[in-house]
C-alpha positions in Angstrom: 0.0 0.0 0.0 1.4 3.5 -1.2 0.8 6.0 1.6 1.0 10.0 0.6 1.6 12.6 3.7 0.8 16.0 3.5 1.5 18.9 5.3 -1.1 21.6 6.2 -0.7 25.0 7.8 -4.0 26.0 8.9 -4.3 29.4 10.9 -1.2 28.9 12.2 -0.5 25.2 12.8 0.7 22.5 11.2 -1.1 19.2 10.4 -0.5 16.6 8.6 -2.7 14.3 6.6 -2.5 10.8 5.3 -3.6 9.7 2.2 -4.1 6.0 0.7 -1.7 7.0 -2.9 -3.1 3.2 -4.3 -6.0 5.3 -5.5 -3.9 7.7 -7.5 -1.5 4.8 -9.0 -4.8 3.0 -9.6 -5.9 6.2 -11.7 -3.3 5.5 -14.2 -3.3 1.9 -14.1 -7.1 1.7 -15.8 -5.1 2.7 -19.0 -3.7 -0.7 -18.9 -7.1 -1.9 -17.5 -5.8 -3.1 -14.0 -5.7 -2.1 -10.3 -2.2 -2.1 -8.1 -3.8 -4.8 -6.1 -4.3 -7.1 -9.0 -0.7 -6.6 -10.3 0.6 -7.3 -7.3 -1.4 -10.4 -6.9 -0.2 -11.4 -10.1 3.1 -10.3 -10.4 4.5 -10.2 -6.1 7.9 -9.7 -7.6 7.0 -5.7 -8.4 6.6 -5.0 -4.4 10.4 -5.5 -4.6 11.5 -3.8 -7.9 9.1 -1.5 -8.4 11.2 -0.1 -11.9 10.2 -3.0 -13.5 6.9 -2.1 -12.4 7.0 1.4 -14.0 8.2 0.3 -17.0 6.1 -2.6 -17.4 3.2 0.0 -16.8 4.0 3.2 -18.6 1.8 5.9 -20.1 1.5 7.8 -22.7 2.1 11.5 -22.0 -1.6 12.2 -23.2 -2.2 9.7 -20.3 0.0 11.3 -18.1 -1.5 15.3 -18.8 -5.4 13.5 -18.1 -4.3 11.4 -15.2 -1.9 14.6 -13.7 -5.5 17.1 -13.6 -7.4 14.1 -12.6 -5.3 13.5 -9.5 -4.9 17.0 -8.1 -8.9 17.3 -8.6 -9.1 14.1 -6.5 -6.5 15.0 -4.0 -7.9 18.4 -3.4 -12.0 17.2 -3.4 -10.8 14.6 -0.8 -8.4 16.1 1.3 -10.3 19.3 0.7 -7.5 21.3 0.3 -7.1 24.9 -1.0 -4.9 25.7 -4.5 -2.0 26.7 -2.3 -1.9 23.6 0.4 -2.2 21.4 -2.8 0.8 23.2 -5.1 2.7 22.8 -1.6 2.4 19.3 -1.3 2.0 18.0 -4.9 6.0 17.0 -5.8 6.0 14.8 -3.0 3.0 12.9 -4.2 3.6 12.9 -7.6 6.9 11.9 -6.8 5.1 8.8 -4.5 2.4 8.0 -7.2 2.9 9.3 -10.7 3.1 6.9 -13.9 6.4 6.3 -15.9 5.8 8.1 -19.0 6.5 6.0 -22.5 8.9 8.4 -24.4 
């Protein structure tokens, strides 16, 4: 399971939040008609290298652009964050969840 943190500053303190990333990964994974949980069923190999995983399950960077405004409309309807807390926090989960892109 891929877990996201994020750091909010709200009126002066700092939270942080928690966030299940398998829904994001699983967000570019229907272009390949699957779910993280499946492939790992299948495949338990990927849990340990996970850069045969990305390859294996690339996009395409039209993919990639849908999935990117797709995920930061989820992240921010869920978490319900403002523009600013998301653009704060979103390299570390893109960094945590995004697809490999097929070049």
């Amino acid at each position: 399971m891929i877990w996201v943190s994020l750091t909010m500053k709200l009126g002066g303190k700092v939270s942080m939040k928690t966030y299940n990333g398998n829904e994001l990964v699983n967000g570019w994974l229907k272009y390949h008609n699957t779910t993280i949980e499946e492939v790992f069923e299948k495949y338990p190999h990927y849990r340990e290298d996970n850069r045969q995983f990305y390859q294996d399950y690339a996009v395409t960077p039209e993919q990639n652009a849908e999935w990117l405004q797709w995920a930061k409309n989820k992240l921010k309807k869920d978490l319900k964050l403002t523009k600013k807390q998301l653009e704060l926090n979103w390299p570390w989960v893109y960094l945590d969840c995004s697809p490999r892109i097929i070049e």
